[in-house]
PLY file of the C-alpha trace (Angstrom):
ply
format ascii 1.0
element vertex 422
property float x
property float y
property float z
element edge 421
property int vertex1
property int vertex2
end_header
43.82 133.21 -38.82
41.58 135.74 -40.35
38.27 136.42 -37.98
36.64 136.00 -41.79
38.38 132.69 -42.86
39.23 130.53 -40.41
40.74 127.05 -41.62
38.17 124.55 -40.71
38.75 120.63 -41.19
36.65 117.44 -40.99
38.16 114.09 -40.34
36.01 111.31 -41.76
33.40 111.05 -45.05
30.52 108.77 -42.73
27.64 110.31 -42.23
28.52 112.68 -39.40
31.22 113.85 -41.20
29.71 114.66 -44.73
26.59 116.21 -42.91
28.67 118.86 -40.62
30.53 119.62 -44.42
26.84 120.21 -46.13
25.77 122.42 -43.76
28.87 124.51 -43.28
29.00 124.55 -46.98
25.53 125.84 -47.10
26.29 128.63 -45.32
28.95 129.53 -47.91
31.47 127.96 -44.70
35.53 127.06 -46.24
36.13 123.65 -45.30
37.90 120.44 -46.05
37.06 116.77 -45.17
39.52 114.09 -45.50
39.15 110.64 -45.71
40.92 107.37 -45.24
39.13 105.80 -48.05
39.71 105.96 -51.83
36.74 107.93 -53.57
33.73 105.36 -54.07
32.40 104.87 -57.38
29.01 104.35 -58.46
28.99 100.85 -58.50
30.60 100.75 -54.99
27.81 102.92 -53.42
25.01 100.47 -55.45
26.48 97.21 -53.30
24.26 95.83 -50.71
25.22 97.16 -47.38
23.65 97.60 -44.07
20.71 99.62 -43.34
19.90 102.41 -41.03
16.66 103.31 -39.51
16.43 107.13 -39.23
14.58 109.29 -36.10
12.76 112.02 -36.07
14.90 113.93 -33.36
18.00 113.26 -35.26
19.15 111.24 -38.20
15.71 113.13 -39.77
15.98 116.47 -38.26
19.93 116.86 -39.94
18.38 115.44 -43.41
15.48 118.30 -43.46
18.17 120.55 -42.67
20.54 119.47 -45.12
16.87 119.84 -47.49
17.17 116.42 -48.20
14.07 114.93 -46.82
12.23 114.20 -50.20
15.45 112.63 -51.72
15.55 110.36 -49.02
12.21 109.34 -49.05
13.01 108.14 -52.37
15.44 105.74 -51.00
13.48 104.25 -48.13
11.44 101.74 -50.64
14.48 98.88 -50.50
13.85 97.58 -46.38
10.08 98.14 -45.31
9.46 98.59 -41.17
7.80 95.29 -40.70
9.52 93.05 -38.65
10.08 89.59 -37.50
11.01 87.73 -34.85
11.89 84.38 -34.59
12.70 81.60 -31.79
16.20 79.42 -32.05
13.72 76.66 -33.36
13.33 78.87 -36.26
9.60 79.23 -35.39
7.82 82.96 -35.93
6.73 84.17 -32.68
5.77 87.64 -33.45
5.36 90.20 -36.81
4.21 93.76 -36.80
4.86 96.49 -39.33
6.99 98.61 -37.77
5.44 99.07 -34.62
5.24 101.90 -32.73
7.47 104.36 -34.01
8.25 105.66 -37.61
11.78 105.30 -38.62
12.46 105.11 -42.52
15.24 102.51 -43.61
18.04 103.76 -46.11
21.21 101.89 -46.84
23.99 103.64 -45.61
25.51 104.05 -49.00
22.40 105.37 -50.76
22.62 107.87 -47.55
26.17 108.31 -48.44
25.61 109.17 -51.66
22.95 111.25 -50.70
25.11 113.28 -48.94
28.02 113.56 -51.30
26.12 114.52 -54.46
25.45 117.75 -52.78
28.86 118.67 -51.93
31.58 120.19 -54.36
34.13 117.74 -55.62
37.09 119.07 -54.58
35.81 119.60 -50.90
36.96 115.81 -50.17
40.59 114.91 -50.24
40.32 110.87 -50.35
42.85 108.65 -49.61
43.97 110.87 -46.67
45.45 108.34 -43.66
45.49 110.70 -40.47
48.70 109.36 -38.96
48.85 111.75 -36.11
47.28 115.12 -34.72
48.77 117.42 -32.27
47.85 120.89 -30.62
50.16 124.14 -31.52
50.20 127.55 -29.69
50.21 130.79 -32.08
52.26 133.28 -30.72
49.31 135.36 -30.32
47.63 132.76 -27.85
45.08 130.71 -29.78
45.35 127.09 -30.64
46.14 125.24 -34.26
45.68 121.83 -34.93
48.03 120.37 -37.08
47.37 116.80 -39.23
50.20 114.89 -40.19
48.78 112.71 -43.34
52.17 110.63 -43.97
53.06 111.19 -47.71
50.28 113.75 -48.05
51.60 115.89 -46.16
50.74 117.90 -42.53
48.30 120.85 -42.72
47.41 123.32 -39.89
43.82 123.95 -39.00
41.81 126.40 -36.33
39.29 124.24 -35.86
39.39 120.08 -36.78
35.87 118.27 -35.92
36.88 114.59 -35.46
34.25 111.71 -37.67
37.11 109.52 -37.23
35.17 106.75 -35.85
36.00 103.76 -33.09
39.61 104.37 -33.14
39.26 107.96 -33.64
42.97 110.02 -33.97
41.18 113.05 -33.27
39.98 112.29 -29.53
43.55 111.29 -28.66
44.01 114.89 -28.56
41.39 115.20 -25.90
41.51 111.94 -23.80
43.60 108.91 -22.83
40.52 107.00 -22.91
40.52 104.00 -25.11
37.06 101.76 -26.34
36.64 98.66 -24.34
36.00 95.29 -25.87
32.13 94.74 -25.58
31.69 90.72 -25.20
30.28 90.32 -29.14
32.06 89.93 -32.49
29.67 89.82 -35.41
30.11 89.03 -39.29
28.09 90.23 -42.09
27.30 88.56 -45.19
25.21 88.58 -48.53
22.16 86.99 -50.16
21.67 89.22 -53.68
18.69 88.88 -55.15
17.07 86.91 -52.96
13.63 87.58 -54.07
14.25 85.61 -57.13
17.18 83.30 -56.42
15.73 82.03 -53.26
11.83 82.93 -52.99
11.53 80.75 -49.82
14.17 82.43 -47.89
12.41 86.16 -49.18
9.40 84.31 -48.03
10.51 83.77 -44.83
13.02 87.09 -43.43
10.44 89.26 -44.91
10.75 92.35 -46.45
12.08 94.38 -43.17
14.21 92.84 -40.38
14.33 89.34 -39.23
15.79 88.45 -35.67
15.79 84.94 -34.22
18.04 85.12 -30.86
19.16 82.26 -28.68
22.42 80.54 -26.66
23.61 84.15 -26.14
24.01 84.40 -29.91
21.91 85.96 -32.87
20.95 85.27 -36.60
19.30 88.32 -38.20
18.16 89.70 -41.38
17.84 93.13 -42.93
16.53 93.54 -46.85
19.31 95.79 -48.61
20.30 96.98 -52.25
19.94 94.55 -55.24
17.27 92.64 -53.34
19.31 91.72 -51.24
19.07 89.78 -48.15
21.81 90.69 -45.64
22.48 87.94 -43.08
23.99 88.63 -39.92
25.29 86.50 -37.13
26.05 87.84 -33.89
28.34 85.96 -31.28
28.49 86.15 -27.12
32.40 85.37 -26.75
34.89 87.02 -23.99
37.95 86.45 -26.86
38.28 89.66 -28.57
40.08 88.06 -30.70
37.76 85.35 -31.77
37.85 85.36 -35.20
41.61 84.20 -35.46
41.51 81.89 -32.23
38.60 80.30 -33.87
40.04 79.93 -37.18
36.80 80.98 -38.69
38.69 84.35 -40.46
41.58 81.54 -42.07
39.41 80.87 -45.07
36.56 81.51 -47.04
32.76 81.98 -46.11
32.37 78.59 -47.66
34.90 76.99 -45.36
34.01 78.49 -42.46
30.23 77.39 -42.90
30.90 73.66 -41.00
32.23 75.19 -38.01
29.35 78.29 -37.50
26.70 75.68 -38.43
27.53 72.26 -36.32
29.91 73.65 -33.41
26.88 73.64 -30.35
28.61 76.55 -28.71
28.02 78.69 -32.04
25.08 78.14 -34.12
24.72 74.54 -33.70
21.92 74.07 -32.21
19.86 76.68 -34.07
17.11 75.27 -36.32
16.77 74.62 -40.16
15.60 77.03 -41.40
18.22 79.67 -39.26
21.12 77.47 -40.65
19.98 77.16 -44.16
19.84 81.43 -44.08
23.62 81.38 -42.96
24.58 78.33 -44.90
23.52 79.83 -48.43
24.71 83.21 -47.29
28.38 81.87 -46.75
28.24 80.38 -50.13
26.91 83.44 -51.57
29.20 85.40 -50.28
32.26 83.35 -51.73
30.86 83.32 -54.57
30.71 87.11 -55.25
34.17 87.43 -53.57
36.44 84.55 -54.99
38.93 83.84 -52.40
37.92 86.43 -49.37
38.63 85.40 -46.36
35.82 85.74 -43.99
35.08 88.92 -42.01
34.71 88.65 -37.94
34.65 91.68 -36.03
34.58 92.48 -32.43
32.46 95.18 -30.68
33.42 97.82 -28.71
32.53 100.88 -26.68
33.04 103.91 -24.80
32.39 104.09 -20.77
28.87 105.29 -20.03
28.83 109.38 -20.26
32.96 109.44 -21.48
33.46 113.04 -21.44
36.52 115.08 -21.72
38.02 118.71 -20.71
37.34 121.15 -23.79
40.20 122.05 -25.71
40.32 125.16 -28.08
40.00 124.10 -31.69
39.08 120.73 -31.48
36.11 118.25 -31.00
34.72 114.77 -32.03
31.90 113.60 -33.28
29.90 110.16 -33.67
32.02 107.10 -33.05
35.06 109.14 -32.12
32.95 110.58 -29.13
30.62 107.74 -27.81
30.81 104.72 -29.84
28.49 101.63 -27.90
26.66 98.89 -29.15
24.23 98.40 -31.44
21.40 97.41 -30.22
18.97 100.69 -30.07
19.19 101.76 -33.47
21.55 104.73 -32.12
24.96 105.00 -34.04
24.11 106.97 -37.04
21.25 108.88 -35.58
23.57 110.27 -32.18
26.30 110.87 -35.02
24.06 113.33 -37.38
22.45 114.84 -34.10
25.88 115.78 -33.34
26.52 117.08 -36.77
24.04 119.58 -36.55
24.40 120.32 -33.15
28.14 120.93 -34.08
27.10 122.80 -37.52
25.30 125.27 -35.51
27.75 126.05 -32.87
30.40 126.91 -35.69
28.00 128.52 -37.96
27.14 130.90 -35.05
31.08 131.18 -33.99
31.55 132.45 -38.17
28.88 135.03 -38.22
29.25 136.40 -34.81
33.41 136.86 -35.66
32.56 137.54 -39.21
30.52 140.74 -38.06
31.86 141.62 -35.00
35.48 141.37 -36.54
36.06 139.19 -33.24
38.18 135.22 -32.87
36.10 132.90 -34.35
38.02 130.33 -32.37
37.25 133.22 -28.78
33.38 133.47 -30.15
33.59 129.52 -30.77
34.89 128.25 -27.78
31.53 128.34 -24.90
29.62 127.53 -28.02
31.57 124.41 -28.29
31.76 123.71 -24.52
27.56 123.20 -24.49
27.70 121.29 -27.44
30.06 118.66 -25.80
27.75 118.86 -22.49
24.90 118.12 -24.16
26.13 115.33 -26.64
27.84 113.64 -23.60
24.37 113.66 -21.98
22.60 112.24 -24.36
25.09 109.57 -25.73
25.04 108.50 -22.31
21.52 107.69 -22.00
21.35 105.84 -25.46
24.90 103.75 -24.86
23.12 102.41 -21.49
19.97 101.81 -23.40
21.75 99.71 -26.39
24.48 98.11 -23.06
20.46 97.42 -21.53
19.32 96.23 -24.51
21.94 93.86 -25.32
21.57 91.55 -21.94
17.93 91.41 -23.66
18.70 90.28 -26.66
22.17 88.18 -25.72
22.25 87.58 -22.37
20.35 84.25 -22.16
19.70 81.35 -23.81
16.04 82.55 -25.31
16.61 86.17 -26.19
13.77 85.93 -28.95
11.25 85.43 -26.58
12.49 88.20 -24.45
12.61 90.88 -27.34
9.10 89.64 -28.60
7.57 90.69 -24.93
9.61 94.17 -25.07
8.10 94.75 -28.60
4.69 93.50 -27.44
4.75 96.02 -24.43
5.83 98.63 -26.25
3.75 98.30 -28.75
0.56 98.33 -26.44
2.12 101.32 -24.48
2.23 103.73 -27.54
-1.44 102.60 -28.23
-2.58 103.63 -25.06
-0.80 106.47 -25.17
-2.46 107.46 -28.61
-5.32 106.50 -27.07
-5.35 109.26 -24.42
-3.96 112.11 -26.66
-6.05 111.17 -29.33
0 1
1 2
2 3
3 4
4 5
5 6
6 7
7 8
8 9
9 10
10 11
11 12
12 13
13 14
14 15
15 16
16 17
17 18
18 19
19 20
20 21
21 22
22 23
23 24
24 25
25 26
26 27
27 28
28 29
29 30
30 31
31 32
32 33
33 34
34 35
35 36
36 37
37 38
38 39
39 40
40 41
41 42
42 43
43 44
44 45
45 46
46 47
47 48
48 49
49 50
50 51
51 52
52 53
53 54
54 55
55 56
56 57
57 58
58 59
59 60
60 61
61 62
62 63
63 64
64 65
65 66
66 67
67 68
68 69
69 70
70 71
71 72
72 73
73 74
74 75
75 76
76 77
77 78
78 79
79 80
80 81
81 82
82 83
83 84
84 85
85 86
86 87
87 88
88 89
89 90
90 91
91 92
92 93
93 94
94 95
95 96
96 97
97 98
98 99
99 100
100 101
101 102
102 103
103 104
104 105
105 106
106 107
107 108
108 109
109 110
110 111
111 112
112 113
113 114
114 115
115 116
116 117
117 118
118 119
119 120
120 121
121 122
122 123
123 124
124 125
125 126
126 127
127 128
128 129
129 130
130 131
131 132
132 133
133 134
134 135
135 136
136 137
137 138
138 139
139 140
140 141
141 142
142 143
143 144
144 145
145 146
146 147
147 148
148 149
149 150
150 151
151 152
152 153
153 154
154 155
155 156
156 157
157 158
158 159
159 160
160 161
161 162
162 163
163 164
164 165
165 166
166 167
167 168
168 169
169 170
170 171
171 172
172 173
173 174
174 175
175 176
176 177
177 178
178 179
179 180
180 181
181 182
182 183
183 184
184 185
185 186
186 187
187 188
188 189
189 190
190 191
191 192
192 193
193 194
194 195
195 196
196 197
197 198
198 199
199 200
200 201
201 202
202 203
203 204
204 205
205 206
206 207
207 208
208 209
209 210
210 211
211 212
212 213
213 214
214 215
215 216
216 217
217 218
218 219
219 220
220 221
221 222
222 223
223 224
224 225
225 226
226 227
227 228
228 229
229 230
230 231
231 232
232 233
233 234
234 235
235 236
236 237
237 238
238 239
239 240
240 241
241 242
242 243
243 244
244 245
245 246
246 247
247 248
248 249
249 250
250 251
251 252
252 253
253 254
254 255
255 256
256 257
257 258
258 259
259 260
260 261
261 262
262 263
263 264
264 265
265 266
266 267
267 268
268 269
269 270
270 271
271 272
272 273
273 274
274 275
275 276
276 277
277 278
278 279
279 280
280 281
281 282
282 283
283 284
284 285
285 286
286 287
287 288
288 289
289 290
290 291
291 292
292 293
293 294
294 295
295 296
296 297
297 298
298 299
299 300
300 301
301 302
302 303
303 304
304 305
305 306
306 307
307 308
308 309
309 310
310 311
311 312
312 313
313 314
314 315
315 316
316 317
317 318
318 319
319 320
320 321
321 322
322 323
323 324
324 325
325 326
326 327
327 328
328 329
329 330
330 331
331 332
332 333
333 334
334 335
335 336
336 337
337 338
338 339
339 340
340 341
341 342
342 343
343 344
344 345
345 346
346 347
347 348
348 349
349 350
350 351
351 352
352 353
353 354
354 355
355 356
356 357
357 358
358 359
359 360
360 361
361 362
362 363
363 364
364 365
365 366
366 367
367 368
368 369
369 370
370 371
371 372
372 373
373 374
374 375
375 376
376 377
377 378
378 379
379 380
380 381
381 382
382 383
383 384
384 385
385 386
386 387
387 388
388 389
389 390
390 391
391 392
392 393
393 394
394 395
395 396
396 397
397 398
398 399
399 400
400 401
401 402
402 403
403 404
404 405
405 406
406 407
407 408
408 409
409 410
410 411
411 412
412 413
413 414
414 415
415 416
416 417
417 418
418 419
419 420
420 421
C-alpha cells in the first residue's frame, strides 16, 4: 500500500454507501463501490417506491455536505408532511401537517439518483455479488481485505466499508452475530396515479402518510412517484416464514386479496374503506406486473447496542451495523449519519498519511475505533426507540388510538417548548 493511495472499497450502492463514495470522491479520495444490483436505468429510478423522511442531524446534515441540499429540495414536492391517522373502523381520528418536527420526504430512488448523478461512471462496478470476504496479513504487519466476487473475480483492499445491508457479508468479518426475526412481515404495493384514477381514495390517504392500526396489524399509506399511492400492510405473526405458510406469496396480488381481506386474524375485520385501499392496490399491482407473485417480507434486527471488537481495515455501515425496525423514521437517516461520520474519519486518516508520509491504515485505525463507539451509541438509542415504538403501534388491538395520543402529546410538548424559547 502506498501511504498516498491506499485501495479503498465500498460494498453496497444504498444510500450509505453512495454518500461515503461522494464525499471521498470530493476530496479527490480513489475508491470503488460495488453492487449486487444491475445498473438502474432512468425509468427504473422514476417507479414509485417508498419514501424517506430526512433529519436535520443526519440524513440532512450528509446531503448539505454532499452540497446537495437545493437539489433535494426539489424532490421533496411528491409526499407533503401532513399526516393521518385512522381507527380500524376506518374513521379519521387525528390530521396535522407534519407536526412538530421538519423532515422533508424524498423517494428513495429520486435520493438515489441524487446521489449517483454526482459520481463518475466508472466508480460503480454493478452486478458485483460479494460471495465471501476474508482478512489477510501483509508481511509487513498491516491488514488486507480481500472480496471474492464469484465470476468477477477477488480483489484486495486496505480498507472495505461494509453498506451491505441486513445480511451484510462485510460484518461477518467482525462478528458471529446474526439479525433476529422481529415478530412483523410486511408487503408493499402500488396505486399509480391515484389522484386521477381513484380521486376518492387521494381524497381520503391524503397527500402525506396515512396510518390506520388495529388487531396487532397495520394498513398505511405514503404518496410516492407518478402520483402514486403506496399501500402498505403490516402483519403481527411469530412465523418468520409467513408468507409461504400462509400461501399468500403462491400467487398473484389479485389472488391473494380474499385471504388478506376476509381472514379475521389478518385484515378481516378492518373497515371499508381500509379494505377497499388494499383491495384496489392488489389489483393494481397485478396489473402493472402480469403474473408476479406477491411480495411478503419478514422484519428483522440487530440486539440493542450490537457492537463488535475493531478490526484493522474494515467496518460497516447502515443495515450491516444496526439494522431494527421501522418504526422511528431511523434507517436511512442512522445510515447517512454513519456515512459522514465514516467519510471524515478516512478523509482525516488520507491527509494526515498523505502529509506525514505515515500508514493510512496506522493513522486510520483510533479514528475508526470512535467512529464505531459512537455509531453503536447512537443506533442503540434509536433501535430501542423504533423496538418502543412498535408495541405502540402493534402491540394491541387499537394501536391508532395509541399513536394519535403520542402525536397529540408531542405535538403540545414542542409548542410549549417554543413557547418558552420563543
Amino acid at each position: 500500500m502506498s501511504p498516498n493511495q491506499p485501495r479503498i472499497a465500498i460494498v453496497g450502492a444504498g444510500p450509505s454507501g453512495l454518500t461515503v463514495g461522494l464525499l471521498l470522491h470530493k476530496h479527490n479520495i480513489p475508491l470503488t463501490i460495488f453492487e449486487l444490483r444491475s445498473k438502474p436505468t432512468d425509468e427504473d429510478l422514476a417507479k414509485p417506491v417508498g419514501m424517506l423522511d430526512l433529519h436535520e442531524e443526519s440524513g440532512l446534515a450528509a446531503l448539505k455536505e454532499c452540497g446537495l441540499l437545493d437539489e433535494f429540495r426539489s424532490q421533496t414536492t411528491v409526499c407533503t408532511e401532513f399526516q393521518i391517522i385512522a381507527n380500524k373502523q376506518g374513521h379519521i381520528i387525528h390530521k396535522d401537517e407534519g407536526g412538530f418536527a421538519s423532515r422533508p420526504e424524498i423517494s428513495r430512488n429520486s435520493l438515489t439518483k441524487l446521489l449517483l448523478d454526482q459520481l463518475p461512471a466508472d466508480t460503480i462496478k454493478w452486478e458485483h455479488k460479494l460471495t465471501s470476504a476474508s482478512l489477510l496479513t501483509t508481511t509487513s504487519g498491516t491488514t488486507e481485505v480481500e472480496l471474492d466476487f464469484g465470476n468477477n473475480g477477488k480483489h484486495t483492499f486496505d480498507l472495505v466499508v461494509g453498506s451491505d445491508g441486513t445480511w451484510s457479508r462485510v460484518r461477518n468479518l467482525l462478528t458471529d452475530t446474526k439479525p433476529k426475526y422481529a415478530g412483523f412481515q410486511y408487503l408493499m404495493l402500488a396505486i399509480r396515479e391515484v389522484t386521477k384514477r381513484y380521486p376518492h381514495i387521494a381524497e381520503y390517504v391524503g397527500t402525506g402518510s396515512f396510518t390506520s392500526l388495529g388487531h396487532r396489524h397495520g394498513i398505511m399509506s405514503q404518496r410516492a412517484l407518478q402520483d402514486s399511492a403506496l399501500i402498505y400492510v403490516f402483519l403481527t405473526t411469530g412465523d418468520e416464514n409467513f408468507g409461504t405458510t400462509s400461501g399468500l406469496t403462491s400467487g398473484t396480488p389479485a389472488e391473494a386479496k380474499e385471504r388478506l381481506l376476509l381472514d379475521d386474524d389478518l385484515l378481516g375485520r378492518f373497515g371499508p374503506k381500509l379494505k377497499e385501499l388494499v383491495q384496489v392496490a392488489c389489483d393494481e399491482e397485478a396489473n402493472d406486473n402480469p403474473g408476479a407473485k406477491l411480495m411478503v417480507r419478514p422484519l428483522y434486527m440487530l440486539p440493542f447496542g450490537h457492537r463488535w471488537e475493531h478490526k484493522p481495515g474494515t467496518t460497516v455501515i447502515g443495515d450491516a451495523s444496526h439494522v431494527m425496525l421501522p418504526f422511528a423514521g431511523e434507517g436511512v437517516n442512522l445510515a447517512m449519519w454513519d456515512a459522514l461520520d465514516v467519510s471524515h474519519a478516512i478523509i482525516k486518516a488520507f491527509e494526515t498519511a498523505r502529509q506525514n508520509a505515515n500508514s493510512f491504515q496506522k493513522a486510520l485505525d483510533p479514528l475508526m475505533k470512535e467512529f464505531e463507539s459512537n455509531m453503536a451509541e447512537r443506533a442503540r438509542e434509536k433501535a430501542e426507540e423504533s423496538y418502543k415504538n412498535s408495541q405502540l403501534l402493534m402491540g394491541s388491538d387499537d394501536g391508532a388510538t395509541a399513536m394519535a395520543e403520542w402525536m397529540k402529546a408531542a405535538i403540545e410538548h414542542a409548542a410549549n417548548a417554543n413557547g418558552r424559547t420563543g
